[in-house]
BAMILUM-808040 format. One line per field, with one value per residue (C-alpha): x, y, z; residue in one letter; residue number from 1. Coordinates in steps of 0.25 Angstrom, whole numbers, plus 2048, in hexadecimal, padded with zeros to 3 digits. Layout:
BEGIN
xx	c(X, ...)
yy	c(Y, ...)
zz	c(Z, ...)
code	c(a, ...)
pos	c(NUM, ...)
***
This chain:
BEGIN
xx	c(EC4, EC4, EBB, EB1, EB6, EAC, EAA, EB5, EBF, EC5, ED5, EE0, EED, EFA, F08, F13, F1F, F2D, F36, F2D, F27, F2C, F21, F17, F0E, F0C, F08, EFF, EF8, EF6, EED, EE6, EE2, EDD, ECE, ECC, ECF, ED7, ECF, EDD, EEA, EF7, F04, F0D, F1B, F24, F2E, F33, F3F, F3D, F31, F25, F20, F20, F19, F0E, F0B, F0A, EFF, EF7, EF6, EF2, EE9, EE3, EE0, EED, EF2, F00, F07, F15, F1D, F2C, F33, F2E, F2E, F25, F1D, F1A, F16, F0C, F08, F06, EFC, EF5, EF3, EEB, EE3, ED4, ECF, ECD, ED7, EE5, EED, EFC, F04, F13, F16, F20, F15, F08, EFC, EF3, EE4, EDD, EE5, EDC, ED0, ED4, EDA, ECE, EC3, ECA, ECF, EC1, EB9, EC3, EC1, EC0, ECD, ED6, EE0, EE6, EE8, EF3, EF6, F00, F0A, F11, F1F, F23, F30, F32, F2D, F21, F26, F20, F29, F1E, F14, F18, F13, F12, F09, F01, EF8, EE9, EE6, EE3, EE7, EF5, EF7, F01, F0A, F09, F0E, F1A, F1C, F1E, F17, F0D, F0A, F10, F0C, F07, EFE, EF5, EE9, EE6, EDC, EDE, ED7, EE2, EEE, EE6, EE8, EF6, EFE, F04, F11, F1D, F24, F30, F2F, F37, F33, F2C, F20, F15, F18, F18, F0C, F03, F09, F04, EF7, EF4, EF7, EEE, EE1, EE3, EE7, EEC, EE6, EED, EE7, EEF, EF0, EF8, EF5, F00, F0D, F18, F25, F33, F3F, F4B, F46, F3E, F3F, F3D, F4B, F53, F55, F59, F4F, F43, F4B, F4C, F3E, F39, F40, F39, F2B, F2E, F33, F27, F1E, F24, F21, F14, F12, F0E, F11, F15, F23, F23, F1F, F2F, F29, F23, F2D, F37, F2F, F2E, F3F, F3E, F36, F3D, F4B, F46, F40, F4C, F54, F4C, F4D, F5D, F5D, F55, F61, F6D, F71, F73, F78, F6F, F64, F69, F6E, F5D, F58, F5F, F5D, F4D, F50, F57, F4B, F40, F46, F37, F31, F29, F18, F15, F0D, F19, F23, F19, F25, F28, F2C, F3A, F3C, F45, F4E, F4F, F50, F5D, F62, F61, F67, F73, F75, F71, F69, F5D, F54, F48)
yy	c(561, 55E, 555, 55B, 557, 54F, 555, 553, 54F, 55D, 55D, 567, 562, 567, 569, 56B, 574, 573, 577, 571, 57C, 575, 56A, 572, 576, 56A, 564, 570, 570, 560, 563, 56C, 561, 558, 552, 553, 561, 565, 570, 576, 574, 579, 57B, 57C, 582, 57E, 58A, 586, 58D, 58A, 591, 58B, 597, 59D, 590, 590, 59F, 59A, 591, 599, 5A3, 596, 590, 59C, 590, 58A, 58B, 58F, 58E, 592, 58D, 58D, 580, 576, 568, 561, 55C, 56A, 56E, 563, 566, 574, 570, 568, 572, 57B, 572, 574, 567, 558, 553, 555, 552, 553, 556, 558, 563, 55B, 551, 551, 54B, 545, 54B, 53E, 53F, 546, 540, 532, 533, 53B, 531, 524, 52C, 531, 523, 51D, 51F, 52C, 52B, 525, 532, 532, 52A, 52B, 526, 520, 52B, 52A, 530, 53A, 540, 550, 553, 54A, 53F, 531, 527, 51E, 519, 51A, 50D, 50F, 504, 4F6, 4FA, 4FD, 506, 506, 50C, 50C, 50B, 513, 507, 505, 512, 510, 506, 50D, 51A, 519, 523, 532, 53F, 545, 53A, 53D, 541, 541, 547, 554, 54D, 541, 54C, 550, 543, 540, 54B, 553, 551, 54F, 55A, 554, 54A, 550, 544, 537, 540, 53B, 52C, 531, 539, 52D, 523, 52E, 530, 520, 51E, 529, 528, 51C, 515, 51E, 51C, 518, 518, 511, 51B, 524, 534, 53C, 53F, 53F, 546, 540, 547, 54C, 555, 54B, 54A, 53A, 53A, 53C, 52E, 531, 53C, 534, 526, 530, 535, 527, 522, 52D, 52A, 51B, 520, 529, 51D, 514, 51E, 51F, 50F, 510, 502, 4FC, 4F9, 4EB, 4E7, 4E6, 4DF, 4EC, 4F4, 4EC, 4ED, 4FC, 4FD, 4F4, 4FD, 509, 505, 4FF, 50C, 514, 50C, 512, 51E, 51C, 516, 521, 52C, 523, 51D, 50F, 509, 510, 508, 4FC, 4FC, 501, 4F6, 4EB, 4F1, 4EE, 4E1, 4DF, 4E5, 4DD, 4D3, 4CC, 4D2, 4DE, 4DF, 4E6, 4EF, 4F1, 4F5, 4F4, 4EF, 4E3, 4D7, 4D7, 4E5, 4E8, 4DE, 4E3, 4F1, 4EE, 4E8, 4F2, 4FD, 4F2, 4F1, 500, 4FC, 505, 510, 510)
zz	c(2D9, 2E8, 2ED, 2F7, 305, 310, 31D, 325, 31B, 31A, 319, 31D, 315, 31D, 313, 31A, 312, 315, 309, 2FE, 2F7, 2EA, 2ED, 2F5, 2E9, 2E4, 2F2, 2F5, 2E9, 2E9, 2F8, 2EE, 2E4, 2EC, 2E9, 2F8, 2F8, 307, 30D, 312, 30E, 317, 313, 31F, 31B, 325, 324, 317, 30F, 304, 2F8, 300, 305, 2F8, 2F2, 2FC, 2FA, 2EB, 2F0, 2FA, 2ED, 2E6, 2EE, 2FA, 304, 306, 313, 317, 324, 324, 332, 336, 332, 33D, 335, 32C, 339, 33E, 32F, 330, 33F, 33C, 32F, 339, 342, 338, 32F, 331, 32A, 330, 328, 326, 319, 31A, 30C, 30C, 303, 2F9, 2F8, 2EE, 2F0, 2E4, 2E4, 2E9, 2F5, 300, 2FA, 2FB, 309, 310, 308, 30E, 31B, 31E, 31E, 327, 336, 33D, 345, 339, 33C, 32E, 321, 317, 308, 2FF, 2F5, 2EA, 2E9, 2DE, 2DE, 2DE, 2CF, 2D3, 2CC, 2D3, 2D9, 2DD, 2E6, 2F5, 2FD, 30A, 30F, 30B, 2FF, 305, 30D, 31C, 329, 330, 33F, 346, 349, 338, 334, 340, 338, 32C, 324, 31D, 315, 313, 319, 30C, 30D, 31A, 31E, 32C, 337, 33D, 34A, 349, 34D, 35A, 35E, 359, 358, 34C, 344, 34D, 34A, 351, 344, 337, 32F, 332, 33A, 330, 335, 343, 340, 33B, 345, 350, 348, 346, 357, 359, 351, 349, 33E, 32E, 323, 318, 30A, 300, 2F4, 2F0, 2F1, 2F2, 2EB, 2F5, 2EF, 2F2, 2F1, 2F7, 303, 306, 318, 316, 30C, 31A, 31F, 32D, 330, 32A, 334, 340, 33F, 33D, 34C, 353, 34E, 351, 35E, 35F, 35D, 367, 370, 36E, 36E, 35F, 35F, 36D, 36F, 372, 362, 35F, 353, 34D, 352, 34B, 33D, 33F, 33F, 335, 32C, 332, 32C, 31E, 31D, 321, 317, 30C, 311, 311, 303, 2FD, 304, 2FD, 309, 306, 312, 31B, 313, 313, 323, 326, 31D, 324, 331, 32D, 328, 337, 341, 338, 330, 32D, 323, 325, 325, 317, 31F, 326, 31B, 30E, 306, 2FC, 302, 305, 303, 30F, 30B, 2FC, 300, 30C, 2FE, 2F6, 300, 301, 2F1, 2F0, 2E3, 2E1, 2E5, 2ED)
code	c(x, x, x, x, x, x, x, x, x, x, x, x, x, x, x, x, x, x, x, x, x, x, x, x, x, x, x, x, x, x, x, x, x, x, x, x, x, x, x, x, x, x, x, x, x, x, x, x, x, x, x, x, x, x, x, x, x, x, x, x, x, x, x, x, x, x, x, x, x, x, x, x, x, x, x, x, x, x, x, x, x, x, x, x, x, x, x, x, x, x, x, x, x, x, x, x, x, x, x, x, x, x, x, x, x, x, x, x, x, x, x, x, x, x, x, x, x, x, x, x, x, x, x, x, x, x, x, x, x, x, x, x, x, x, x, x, x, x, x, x, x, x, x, x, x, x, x, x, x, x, x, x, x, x, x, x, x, x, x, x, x, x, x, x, x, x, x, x, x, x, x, x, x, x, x, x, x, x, x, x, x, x, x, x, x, x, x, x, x, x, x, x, x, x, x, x, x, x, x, x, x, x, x, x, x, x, x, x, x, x, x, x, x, x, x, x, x, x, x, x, x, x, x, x, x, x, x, x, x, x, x, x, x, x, x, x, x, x, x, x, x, x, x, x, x, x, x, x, x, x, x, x, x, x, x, x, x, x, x, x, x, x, x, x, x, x, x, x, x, x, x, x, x, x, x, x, x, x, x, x, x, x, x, x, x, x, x, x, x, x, x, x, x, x, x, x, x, x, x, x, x, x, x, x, x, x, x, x, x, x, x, x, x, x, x, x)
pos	c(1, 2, 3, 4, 5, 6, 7, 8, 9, 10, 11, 12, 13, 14, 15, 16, 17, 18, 19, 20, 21, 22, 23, 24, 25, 26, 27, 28, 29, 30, 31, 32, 33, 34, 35, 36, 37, 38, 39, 40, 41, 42, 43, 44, 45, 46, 47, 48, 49, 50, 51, 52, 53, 54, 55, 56, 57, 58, 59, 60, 61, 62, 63, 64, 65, 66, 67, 68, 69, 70, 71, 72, 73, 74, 75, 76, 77, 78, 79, 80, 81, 82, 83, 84, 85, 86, 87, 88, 89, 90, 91, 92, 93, 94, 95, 96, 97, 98, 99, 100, 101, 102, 103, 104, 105, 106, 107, 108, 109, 110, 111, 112, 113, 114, 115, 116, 117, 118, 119, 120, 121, 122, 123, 124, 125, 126, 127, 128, 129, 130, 131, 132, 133, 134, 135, 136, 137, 138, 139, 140, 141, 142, 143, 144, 145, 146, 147, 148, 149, 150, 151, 152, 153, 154, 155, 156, 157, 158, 159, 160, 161, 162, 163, 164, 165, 166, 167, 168, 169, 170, 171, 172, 173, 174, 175, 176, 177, 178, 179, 180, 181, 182, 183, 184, 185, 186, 187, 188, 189, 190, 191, 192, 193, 194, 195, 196, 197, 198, 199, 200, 201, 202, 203, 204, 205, 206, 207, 208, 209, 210, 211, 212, 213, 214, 215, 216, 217, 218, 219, 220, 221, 222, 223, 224, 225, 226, 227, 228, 229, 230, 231, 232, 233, 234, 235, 236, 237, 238, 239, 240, 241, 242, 243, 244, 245, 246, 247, 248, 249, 250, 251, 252, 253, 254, 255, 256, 257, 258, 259, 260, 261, 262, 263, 264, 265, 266, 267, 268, 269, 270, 271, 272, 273, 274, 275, 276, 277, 278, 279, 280, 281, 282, 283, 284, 285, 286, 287, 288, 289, 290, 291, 292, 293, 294, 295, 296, 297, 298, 299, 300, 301, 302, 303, 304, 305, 306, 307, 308, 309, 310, 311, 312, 313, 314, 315, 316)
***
């Protein structure tokens, strides 16, 4: 049963649906278990082709207070805007709708979220990956251990934590602006850096609540779109003097991560040399070792992986 909510801790999740009806249930009906139960749950379908319409017809029979907006094809960032733009509650949870949450995970971010201070704009937690059947692949790391908050010149640095993750303040968007909609991927990190410079460092809370699914339509299994999306929210953040121009130092470490990561991204598509030209281009822009809060990786570990895309030895 639901845990009753305090005043003002009322939440509105948002799920934008584009083409995954084959996943949508599962997400919906997750928003449903919570301990913290929502007091709104939207589903955006963002013009899909595919059976979602007939799936969420399946679920407003099911459950009479679901709400559906259907929309022309606009973009994952204009689903999540238009989501926005209706919920009634104080805070908004955002839930991809191929991911899952588990049931403590409203509950445990609104109790830590709602004794921090009054502008904290959002928080976010820690995942576990499973693959298409729900099977798990594992804990997914994406900071120190401990929870604490990230300034905007942080998450530049590197994300934090997933969009299926985060809860964040209706009131925080009046200030900073909604999805960027001219974003096809990386709009969360832009979102949150925009959101941190604006009102103030996330909240991270090291646990993980949700089930975020991996497969092969995944938008983050396209190398050069997800490497593309991340210069224009770099650019973006050196316009707005997110970090002043003159720390090449910092600057340097963000490249540095940029192409580790995009080495991965490279090595999980098959291209091998791709990898291995991004790792070593890493190892060039920052040759010292990187802060772990920087990375949050092993010792070494840039130097192991440009090895193993050279020997081609192993999967991520």
């Amino acid at each position: 049963m639901a845990s009753e909510l305090e005043a003002g801790s009322g939440v509105s999740v948002v799920i934008p649906a584009y083409n995954y009806g084959r996943y949508l249930e599962r997400a919906v009906r997750s928003a449903y278990a919570q301990r913290h139960r929502p007091l709104e749950v939207i589903v955006v379908d963002d013009g899909s082709t595919d059976d979602t319409p007939e799936v969420t017809r399946k679920l407003q029979a099911a459950l009479p207070d679901l709400r559906v907006i259907r929309q022309e094809n606009a973009g994952l960032s204009a689903a999540r805007n238009t989501g926005i733009r209706e919920v009634t509650q104080p805070f908004v949870a955002f839930l991809d709708a191929d991911d899952e949450w588990l049931p403590e995970m409203l509950e445990t971010i609104i109790a830590d979220f709602t004794r921090q201070p009054a502008t904290t704009p959002a928080a976010g937690s820690n995942c576990y990956r499973v693959d298409s059947s729900g099977r798990s692949i594992g804990e997914k790391i994406t900071a120190p251990r401990g929870n604490r908050f990230y300034s905007a010149a942080e998450i530049l640095m590197k994300t934090r934590f997933m969009p299926s993750t985060a809860v964040a303040r209706r009131a925080a968007f009046d200030a900073a602006g909604m999805f960027d909609t001219e974003l096809r991927s990386s709009e969360d990190r832009d979102m949150w850096i925009r959101l941190a410079a604006a009102a103030g460092p996330i909240r991270y809370i090291d646990q993980a609540l949700v089930r975020i699914c991996r497969h092969d339509s995944n938008m983050s299994r396209d190398a050069a779109r997800m490497r593309a999306a991340m210069r224009r929210v770099r650019a973006k953040a050196r316009r707005a003097r997110i970090v002043p121009a003159t720390r090449v130092g910092y600057w340097l470490r963000v490249l540095a991560v940029d192409h580790f990561q995009g080495g991965w991204m490279y090595w999980d598509e098959g291209r091998r040399w791709r990898a291995f030209g991004h790792a070593i281009a890493s190892l060039l822009l920052w040759p010292l070792p990187l802060d772990h809060a920087d990375l949050h990786e092993p010792r070494f570990f840039r130097i192991r992986a440009a090895a193993r895309f050279l020997l081609g030895r192993g999967r991520r």
